[in-house]
C-alpha positions as CSV (number, residue, x, y, z in Angstrom):
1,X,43.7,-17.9,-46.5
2,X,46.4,-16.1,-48.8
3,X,46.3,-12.5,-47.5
4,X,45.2,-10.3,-50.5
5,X,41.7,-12.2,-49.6
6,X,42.4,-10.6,-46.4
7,X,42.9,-7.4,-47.8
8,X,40.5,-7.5,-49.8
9,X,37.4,-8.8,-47.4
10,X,39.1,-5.7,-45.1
11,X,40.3,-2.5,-47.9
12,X,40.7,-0.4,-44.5
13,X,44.1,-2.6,-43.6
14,X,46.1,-2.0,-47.0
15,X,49.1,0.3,-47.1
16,X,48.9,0.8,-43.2
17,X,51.0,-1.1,-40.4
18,X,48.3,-3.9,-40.3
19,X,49.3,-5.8,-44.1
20,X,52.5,-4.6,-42.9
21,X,52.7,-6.8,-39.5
22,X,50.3,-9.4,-41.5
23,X,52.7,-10.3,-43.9
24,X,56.1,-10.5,-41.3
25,X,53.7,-13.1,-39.3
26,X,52.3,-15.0,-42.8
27,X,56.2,-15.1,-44.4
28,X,58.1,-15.6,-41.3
29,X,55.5,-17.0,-38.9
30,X,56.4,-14.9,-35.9
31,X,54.0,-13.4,-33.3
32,X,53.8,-9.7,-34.2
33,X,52.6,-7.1,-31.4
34,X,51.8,-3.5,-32.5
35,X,49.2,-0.5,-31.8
36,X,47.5,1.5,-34.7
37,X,44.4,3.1,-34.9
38,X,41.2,1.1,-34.8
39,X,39.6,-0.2,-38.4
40,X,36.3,1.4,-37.6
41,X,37.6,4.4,-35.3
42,X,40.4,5.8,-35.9
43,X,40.8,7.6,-32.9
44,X,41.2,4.4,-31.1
45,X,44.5,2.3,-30.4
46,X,43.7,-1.2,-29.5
47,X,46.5,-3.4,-28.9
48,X,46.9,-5.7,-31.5
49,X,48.7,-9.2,-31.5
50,X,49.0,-11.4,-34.9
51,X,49.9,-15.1,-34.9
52,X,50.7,-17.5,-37.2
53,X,47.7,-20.2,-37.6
54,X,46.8,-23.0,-39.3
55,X,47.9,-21.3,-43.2
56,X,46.9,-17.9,-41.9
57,X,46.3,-15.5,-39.3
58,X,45.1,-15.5,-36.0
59,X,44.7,-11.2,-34.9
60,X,43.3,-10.2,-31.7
61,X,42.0,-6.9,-30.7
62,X,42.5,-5.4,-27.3
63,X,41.8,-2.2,-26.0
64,X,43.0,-2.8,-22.7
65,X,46.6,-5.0,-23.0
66,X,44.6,-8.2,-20.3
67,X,41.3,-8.1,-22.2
68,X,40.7,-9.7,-26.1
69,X,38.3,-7.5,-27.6
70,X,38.1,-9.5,-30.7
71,X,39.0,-12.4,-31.5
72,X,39.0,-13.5,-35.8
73,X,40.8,-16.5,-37.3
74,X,41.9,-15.7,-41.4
């Protein structure tokens, strides 16, 4: 999935650290690990890892660093 569809399907990840970390892992295909505030609460700071995958994105969502959260494939 080319990753404006991303950003498009989720507006709330433009112009912050997520396309940011997205694109590094897309272009380069390395395994990104950051922590920003959540997509639906910001006040949260899941952990957030972003592998390369099959032409696009694998991103998991962790609020504690030994439990996935969420799990999406793009």
């Amino acid at each position: 999935m080319d990753l404006n569809n991303i950003l498009e399907i989720f507006p709330k990840l433009r112009k912050a650290i997520y396309e940011k970390k997205f694109r590094i892992t897309m272009t380069n295909h390395e395994i990104q690990t950051f922590q920003a505030a959540g997509i639906k609460r910001s006040e949260q700071c899941p952990h957030i890892n972003v592998y390369p995958w099959d032409g696009g994105l694998s991103v998991h969502w962790r609020h504690d660093p030994q439990y996935i959260i969420c799990r999406i494939y793009l």
